[in-house]
Each structure stands twice: as C-alpha cells, then as structure tokens.
N, C-alpha and C positions, 0 to 999 in steps of 0.2 A: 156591617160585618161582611169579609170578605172569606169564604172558606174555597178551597183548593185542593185537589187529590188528582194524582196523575199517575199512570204507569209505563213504564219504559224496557225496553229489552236490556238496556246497559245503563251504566248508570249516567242520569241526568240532573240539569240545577233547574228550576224555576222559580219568577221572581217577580213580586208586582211590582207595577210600574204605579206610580198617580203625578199626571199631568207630566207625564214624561220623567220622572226620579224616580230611581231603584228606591224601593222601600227597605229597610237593611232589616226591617221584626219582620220580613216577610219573603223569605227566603227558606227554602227546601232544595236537600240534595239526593240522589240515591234512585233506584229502580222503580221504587213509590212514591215519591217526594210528595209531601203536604203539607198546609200549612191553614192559622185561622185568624184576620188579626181584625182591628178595627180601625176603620177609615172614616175622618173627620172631612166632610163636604160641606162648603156652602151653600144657601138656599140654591140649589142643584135643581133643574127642572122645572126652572119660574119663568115665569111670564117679563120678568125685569128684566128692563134691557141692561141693570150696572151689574147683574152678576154673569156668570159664563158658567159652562158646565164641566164639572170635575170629568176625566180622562183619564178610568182603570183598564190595565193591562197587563195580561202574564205575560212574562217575557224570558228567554233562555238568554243570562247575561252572562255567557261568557262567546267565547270566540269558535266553539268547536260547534260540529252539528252535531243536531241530536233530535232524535227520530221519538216521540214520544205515540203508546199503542192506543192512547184513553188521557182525559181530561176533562176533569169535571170542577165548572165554576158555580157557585151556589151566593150572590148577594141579597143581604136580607138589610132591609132598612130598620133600622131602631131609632125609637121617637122618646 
C-alpha cells in the first residue's frame, strides 16, 4: 500500500510511477493532492537472481513546474 499527501502553494498533479508507468488510480491534483492505492510486487527484495525489484515513484506528470512545500510517502507492505 502506497499512501501520499503533498502540499503546494498553487495548485499541482502528482502521480505514481511503478517501473516507469503512470499508474492512472494514483493520481492527485490541487494545493493538497493525495492519494492511497495498492501496488502488486513480485517477490521484491529476494535473493533470486530471476526476479528484479519493483521501482515506485512520485512523479509531477505533466510538463509545467511546480514547486511542492511537503511531501509525505508512507509504504506499508501487506502479506
């Protein structure tokens, strides 16, 4: 589980990323933007060499800049 809360003087989008693709249920816009979703990983963090590790990231997917004041990422694993 991926939760997200940000705050901005104007308003702004952010947007998780996993392995590089916009997630579209994980998308927030506005001066607060946040969002909570749940992210499906393979055995993530193994010792195996035939898996690799999942790559989350918040990302402002659009083209303007935007200056965010706070940002706070909270992942919790569930089994």
């Amino acid at each position: 589980m991926v939760a997200v809360d940000a705050d901005a003087a104007a308003a702004s989008t952010i947007q998780l990323t996993k392995n590089g693709v916009l997630q579209p249920q994980a998308q927030s816009a506005g001066t607060s933007p946040t969002f909570t979703t749940l992210v499906q990983v393979p055995q993530n963090n193994t010792n195996c060499c035939c898996t690799s590790p999942t790559t989350i990231q918040v990302v402002n997917p659009t083209a303007a800049a935007e200056t965010l004041t706070s940002l706070n990422v909270v992942v919790t694993k569930l089994c």
